[in-house]
C-alpha positions in Angstrom: 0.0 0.0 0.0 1.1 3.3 -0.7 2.3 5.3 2.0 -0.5 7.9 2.9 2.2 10.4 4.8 3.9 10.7 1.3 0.7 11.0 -0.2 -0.4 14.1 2.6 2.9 15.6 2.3 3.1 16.0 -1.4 -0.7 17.1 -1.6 0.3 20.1 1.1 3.9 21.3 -0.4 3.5 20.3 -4.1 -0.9 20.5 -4.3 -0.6 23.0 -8.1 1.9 20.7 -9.2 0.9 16.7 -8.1 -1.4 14.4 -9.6 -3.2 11.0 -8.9 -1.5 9.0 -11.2 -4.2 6.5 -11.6 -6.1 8.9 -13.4 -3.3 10.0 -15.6 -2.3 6.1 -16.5 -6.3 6.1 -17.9 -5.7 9.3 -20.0 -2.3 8.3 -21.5 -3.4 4.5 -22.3 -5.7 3.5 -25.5 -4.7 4.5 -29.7 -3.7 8.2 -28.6 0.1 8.1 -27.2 0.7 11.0 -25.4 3.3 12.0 -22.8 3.0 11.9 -19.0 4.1 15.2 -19.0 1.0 16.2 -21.5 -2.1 13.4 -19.9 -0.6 15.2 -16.5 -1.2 18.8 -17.2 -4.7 17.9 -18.7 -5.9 16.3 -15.2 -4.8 19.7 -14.2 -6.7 21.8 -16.6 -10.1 19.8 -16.3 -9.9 19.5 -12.6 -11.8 21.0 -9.5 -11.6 20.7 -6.1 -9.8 17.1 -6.5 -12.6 16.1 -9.3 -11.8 15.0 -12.7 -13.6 15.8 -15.6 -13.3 12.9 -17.7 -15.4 13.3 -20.1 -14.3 16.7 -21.4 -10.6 15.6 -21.0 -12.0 12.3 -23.3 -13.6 15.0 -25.7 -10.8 17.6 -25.9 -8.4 14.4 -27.0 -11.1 13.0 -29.5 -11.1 16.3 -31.3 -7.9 17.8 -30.9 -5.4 15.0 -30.7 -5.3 13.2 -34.5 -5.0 9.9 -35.8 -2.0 9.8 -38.5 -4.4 8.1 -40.4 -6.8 11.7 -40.9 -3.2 13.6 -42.6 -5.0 14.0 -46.1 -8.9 14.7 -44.1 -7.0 17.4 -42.1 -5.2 18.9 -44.8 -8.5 18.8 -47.4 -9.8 20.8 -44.4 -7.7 23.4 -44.5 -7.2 23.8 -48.2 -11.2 24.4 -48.2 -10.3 27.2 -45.5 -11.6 25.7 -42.5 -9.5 26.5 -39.2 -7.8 23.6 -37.0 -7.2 22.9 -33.4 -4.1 20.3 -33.1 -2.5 18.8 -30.1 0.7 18.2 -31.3 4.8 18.6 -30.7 5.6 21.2 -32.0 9.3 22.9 -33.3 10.1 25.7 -34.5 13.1 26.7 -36.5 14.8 30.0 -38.3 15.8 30.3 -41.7 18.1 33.1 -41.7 18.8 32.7 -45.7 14.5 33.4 -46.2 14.5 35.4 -42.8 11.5 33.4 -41.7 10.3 30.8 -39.0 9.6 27.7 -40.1 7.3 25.6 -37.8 6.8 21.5 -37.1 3.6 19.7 -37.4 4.6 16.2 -37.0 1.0 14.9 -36.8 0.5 16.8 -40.2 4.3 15.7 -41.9 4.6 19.2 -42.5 8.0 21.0 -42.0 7.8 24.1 -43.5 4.5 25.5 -42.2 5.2 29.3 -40.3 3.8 31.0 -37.2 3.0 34.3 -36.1 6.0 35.5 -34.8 4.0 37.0 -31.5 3.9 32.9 -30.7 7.7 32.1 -30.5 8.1 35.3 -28.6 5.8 33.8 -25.8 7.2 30.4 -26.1 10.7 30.4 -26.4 10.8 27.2 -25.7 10.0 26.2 -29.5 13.1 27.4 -30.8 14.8 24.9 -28.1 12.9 21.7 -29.1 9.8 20.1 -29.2 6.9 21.0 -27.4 3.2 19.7 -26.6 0.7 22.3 -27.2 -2.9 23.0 -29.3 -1.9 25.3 -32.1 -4.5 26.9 -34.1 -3.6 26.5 -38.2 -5.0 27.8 -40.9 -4.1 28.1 -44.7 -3.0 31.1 -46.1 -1.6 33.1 -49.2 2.4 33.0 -48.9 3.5 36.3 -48.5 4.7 38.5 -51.8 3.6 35.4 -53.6 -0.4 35.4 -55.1 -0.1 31.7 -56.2 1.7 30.2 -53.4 -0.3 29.0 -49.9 1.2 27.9 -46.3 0.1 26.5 -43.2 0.4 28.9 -40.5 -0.2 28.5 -36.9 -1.7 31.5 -35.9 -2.3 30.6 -32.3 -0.6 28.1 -29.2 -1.4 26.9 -26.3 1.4 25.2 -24.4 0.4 21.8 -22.1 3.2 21.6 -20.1 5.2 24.0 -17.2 7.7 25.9 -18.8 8.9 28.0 -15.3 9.4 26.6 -12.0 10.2 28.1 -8.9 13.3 25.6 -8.1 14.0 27.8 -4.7 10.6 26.6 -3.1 11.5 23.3 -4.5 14.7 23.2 -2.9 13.5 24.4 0.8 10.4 21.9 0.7 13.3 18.9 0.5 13.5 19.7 4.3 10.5 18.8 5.2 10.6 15.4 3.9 12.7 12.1 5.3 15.4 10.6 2.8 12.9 7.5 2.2 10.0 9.7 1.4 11.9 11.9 -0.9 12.9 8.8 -2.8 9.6 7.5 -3.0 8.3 11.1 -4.7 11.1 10.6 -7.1 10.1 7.5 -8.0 5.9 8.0 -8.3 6.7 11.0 -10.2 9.0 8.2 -12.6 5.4 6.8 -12.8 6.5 3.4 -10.8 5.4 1.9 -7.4 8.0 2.2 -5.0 6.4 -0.8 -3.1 7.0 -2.9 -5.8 10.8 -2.6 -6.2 13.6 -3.1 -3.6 16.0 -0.7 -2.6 18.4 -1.5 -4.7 16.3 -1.3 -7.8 15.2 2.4 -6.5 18.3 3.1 -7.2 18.7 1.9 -10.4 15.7 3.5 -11.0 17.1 7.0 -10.1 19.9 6.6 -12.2 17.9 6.8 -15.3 17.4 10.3 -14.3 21.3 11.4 -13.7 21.7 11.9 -17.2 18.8 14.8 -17.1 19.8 16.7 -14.1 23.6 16.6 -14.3 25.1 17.5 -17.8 27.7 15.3 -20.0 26.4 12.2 -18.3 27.4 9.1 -20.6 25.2 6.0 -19.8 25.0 2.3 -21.1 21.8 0.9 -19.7 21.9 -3.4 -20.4 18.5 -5.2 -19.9 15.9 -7.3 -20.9 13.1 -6.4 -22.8 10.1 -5.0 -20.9 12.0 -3.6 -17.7 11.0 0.5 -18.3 14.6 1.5 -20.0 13.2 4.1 -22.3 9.9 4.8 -20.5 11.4 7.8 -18.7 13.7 9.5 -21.4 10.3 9.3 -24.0 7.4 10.1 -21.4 9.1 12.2 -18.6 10.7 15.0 -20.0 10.6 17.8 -23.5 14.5 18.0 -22.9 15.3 14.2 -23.8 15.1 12.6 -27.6 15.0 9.9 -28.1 16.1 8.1 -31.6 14.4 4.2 -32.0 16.0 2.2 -34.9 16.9 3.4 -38.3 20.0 4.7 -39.8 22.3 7.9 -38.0 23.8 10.3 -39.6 26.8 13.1 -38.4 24.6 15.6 -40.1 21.5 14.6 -37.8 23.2 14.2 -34.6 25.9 16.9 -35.0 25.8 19.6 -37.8 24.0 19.6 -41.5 26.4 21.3 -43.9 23.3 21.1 -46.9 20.8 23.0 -44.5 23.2 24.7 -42.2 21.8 23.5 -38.9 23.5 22.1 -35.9 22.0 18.4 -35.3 20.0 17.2 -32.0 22.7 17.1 -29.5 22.7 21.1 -29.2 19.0 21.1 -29.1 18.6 18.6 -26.0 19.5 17.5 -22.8 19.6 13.9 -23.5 19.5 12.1 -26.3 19.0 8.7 -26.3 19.9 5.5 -28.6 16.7 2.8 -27.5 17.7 -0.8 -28.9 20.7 0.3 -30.3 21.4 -3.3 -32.1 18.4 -1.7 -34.5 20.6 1.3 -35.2 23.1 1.8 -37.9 25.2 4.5 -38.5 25.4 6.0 -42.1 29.2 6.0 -41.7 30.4 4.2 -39.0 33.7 5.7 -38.9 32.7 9.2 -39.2 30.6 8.9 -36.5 32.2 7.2 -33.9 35.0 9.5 -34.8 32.8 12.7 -33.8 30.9 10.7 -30.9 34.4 10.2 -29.4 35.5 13.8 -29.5 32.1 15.2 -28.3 32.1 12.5 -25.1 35.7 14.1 -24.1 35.2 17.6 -24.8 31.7 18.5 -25.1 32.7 20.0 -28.9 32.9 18.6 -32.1 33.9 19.9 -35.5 32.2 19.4 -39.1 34.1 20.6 -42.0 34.5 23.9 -40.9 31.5 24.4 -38.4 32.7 24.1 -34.5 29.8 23.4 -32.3 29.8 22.6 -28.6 26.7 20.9 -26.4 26.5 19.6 -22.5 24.4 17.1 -23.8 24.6 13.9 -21.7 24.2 10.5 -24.1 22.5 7.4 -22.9 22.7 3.8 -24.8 19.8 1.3 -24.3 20.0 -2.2 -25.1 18.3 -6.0 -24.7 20.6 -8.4 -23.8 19.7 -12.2 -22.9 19.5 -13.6 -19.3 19.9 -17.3 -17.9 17.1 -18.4 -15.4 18.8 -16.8 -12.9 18.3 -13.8 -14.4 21.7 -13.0 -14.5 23.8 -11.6 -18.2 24.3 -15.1 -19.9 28.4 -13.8 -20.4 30.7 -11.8 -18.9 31.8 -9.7 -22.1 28.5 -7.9 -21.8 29.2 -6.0 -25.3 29.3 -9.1 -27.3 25.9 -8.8 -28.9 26.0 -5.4 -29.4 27.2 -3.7 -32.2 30.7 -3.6 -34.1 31.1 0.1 -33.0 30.4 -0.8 -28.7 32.7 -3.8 -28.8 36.6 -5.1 -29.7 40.0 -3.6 -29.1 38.8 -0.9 -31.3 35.9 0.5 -29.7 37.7 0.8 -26.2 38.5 4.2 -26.1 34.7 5.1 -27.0 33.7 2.8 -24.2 36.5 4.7 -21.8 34.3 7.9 -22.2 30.8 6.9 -20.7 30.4 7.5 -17.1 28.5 4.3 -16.2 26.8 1.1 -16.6 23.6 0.9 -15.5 22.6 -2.7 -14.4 19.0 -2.9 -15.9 19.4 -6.7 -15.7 18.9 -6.2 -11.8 15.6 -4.7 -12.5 11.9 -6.2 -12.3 10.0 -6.5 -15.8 7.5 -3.9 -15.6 4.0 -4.8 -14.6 0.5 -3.2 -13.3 1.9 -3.7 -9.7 5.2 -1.7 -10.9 3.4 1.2 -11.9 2.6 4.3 -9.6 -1.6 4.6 -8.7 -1.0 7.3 -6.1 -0.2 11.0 -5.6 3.3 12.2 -7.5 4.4 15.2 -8.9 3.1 15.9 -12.4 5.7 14.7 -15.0 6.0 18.1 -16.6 6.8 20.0 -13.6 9.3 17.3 -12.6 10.9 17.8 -16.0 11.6 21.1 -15.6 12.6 20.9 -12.3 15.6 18.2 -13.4 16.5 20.9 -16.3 16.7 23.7 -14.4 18.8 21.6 -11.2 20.9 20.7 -14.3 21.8 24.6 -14.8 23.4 24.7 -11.4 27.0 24.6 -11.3 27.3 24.3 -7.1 26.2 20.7 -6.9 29.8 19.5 -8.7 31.9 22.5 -7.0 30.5 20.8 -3.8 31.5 17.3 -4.8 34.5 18.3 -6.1 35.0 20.7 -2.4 34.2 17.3 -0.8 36.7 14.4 -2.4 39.4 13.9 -3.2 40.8 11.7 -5.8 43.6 10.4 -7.6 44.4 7.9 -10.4 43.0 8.2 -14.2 41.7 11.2 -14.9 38.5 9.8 -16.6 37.2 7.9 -13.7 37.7 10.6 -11.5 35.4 12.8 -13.7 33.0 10.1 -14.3 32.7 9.4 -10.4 32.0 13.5 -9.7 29.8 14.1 -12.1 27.5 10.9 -11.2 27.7 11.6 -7.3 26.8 15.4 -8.7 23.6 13.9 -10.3 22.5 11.9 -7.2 23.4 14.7 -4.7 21.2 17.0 -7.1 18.6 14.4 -7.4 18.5 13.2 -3.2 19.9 16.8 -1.8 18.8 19.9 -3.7 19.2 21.1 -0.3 22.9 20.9 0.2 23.2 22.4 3.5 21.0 19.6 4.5 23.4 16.7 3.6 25.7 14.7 6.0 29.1 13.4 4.8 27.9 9.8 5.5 24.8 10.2 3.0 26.7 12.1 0.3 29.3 9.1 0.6 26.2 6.3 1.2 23.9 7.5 -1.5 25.8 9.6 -4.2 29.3 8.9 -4.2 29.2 5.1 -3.6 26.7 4.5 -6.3 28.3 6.6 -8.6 31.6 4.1 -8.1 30.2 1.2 -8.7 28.4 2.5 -11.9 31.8 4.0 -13.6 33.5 0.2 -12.4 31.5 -1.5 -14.6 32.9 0.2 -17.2 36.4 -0.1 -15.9 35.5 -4.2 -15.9 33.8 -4.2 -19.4 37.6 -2.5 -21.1 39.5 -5.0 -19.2 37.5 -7.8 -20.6 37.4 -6.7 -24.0 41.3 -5.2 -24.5 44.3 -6.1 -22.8 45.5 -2.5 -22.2 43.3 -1.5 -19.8 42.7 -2.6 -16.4 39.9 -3.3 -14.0 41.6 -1.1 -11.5 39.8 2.4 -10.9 40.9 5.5 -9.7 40.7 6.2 -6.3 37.8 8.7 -5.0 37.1 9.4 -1.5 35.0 12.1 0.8 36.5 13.7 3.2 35.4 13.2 6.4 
């Protein structure tokens, strides 16, 4: 059973921002996949005094939120001048060359539609990525051109916090215990906390890291059906995540034909899911870049220079024996040619961590929250705007000290970083004993595994890690 203190205290210091997450599960499940973040804010909108209205949230869905399957009804529609009301991600991006915005409307396969310009200058936050929102769109002459027409969006609505007061959300930490803490985490993760041991809380946590603390590099190994990318594609606006298909430098990076830097400037976190269904377009090239960027935080393309603190997270499937343990030690055998062999050690010397997702439970009805949690767009923001605070490293860094290879030691900081952010917003509430229980201890054993994983694969590197210590 869920504990009802937890439930009490996040109604009374978080009330604006939590939700019942039973209700939000029902909005978010059925043909129309939407965000957490996006089913969360809607409880919001079409509640009162604790009620739900379910049949208008039901209703604003069936009308505003398409089936791919009505593109060519939608866009008959508009050519006959009728005005639409979309739910959608939308993006917007500037064309310096036309001096003009061109807008997203992925629903629509449109990529070239434009917008007011009064709309980006209320919400910024399209220029930085995706965002959930009903736009108003309507078809119009193009300007200076009699026989051309556009789509333009003419008026947004955004369905998800875009400003939180982190302060108030750094003083409220007081008021709840360490265990309690976790467990709002972890509901606001959309999981039970009763359902997973504490161990697997905080494998759970770590999925987050690479959200709040920037240049986080994490492999994540499990089965199918264990959560891996429910958090990076349902939690939060600032992760993207790429499923399959073919990679190119020019997507991920820069695109010399349109002059655009590529996803890794535009996000937090970008994330590979199932990368043995990914291919890169020119596996040299990329792994080339991708190795540079993961020790710099820069990369070059022909004669562009870019920079990111993008973190980058790998998810894969890898078999288990009935005892649920990896069915081989080389844990990089099945993945592919550019993750394992001699050759593709000095790639795997630049992520942080291995996450053990083989450790985890398969996710089930148990496993998933049905009590009160923070809505999933306010915790977003919140993990971006902890991850724009320098003070939480300076403190680990204040706090340690370290010798040995230099990558470790910068692996192991910026992880304990992640988890002091995550467990102690509040650092003059922390004890030396929980920063070295909970943050820095965790964030050892995740960069070992990485240090075990080179050893096993080439003979020049060794399981030994650098040492990292708090001072006490």
């Amino acid at each position: 059973m869920p504990d009802p203190e937890v439930d009490r205290l996040i109604t009374e210091y978080f009330g604006d921002v939590s939700v019942d997450k039973s209700i939000s599960r029902r909005i978010g499940s059925g043909d129309r996949v939407i965000p957490d973040y996006v089913s969360d804010w809607l409880i919001s909108r079409y509640s009162d005094q604790g009620r739900v209205d379910h049949q208008r949230i039901a209703a604003f869905l069936a009308r505003h939120l398409p089936d791919r399957k009505q593109k060519q009804t939608l866009l008959y529609e508009l050519r006959n001048g009728g005005t639409l009301k979309i739910l959608d991600s939308y993006a917007v991006r500037v064309n310096l060359e036309q001096d003009c915005l061109l807008l997203e409307i992925p629903s629509l396969d449109v990529s070239n539609a434009a917008v007011v310009d009064g709309i980006v200058d209320q919400n910024p936050m399209l220029l930085v990525g995706n965002v959930w929102g009903s736009g108003t769109l309507q078809r119009r002459q193009h300007q200076g051109e009699t026989d051309r027409y556009e789509i333009c969006m003419t008026e947004f609505r955004p369905m998800q916090t875009s400003i939180v007061d982190l302060d108030y959300y750094v003083r409220v930490r007081k008021e709840f215990s360490l265990r309690q803490w976790r467990e709002l985490l972890i509901r606001s993760m959309g999981y039970n906390p009763e359902a997973y041991s504490p161990r697997e809380q905080l494998h759970l946590l770590t999925r987050l890291c690479p959200l709040v603390q920037p240049r986080i590099n994490l492999i994540e190994l499990a089965p199918k059906g264990t959560g891996k990318s429910h958090v990076f594609s349902r939690l939060s606006r600032h992760a993207w995540l790429i499923s399959g298909g073919v990679v190119s430098r020019a997507q991920l990076f820069y695109n010399m034909a349109t002059k655009t830097a590529g996803l890794i400037t535009r996000y937090d976190t970008i994330v590979f899911d199932e990368i043995q269904t990914i291919r890169f377009s020119d596996e040299g090239e990329l792994v080339g870049a991708l190795k540079g960027y993961l020790e710099q935080g820069e990369f070059r393309v022909m004669q562009y220079k870019g920079s990111s603190d993008a973190s980058l997270v790998l998810l894969a499937n890898i078999p288990l024996t009935r005892e649920s343990t990896p069915k081989q030690r080389d844990l990089f055998r099945r993945l592919p040619s550019w993750i394992q062999g001699p050759g593709a050690s000095a790639l795997l010397d630049r992520f942080s961590g291995l996450l053990p997702g083989w450790e985890l439970s398969k996710v089930s009805k148990e496993s998933l929250c049905s009590s009160m949690a923070l809505r999933a767009d306010y915790l977003g923001e919140v993990l971006h705007a902890l991850r724009l605070r320098p003070e939480y490293l300076d403190w680990v860094k204040e706090h340690t000290r370290s010798a040995g290879n230099i990558r470790d030691i910068t692996s192991v900081e910026r992880l304990a970083s992640a988890f002091l952010r995550l467990l102690f917003p509040d650092l003059a509430q922390v004890t030396m004993e929980q920063f070295h229980d909970h943050c820095l201890q965790p964030a050892i054993e995740l960069r070992s595994r990485i240090r075990e994983q080179l050893a096993l694969i080439d003979d020049e590197y060794s399981p030994q890690m650098a040492e990292v210590a708090v001072h006490f």
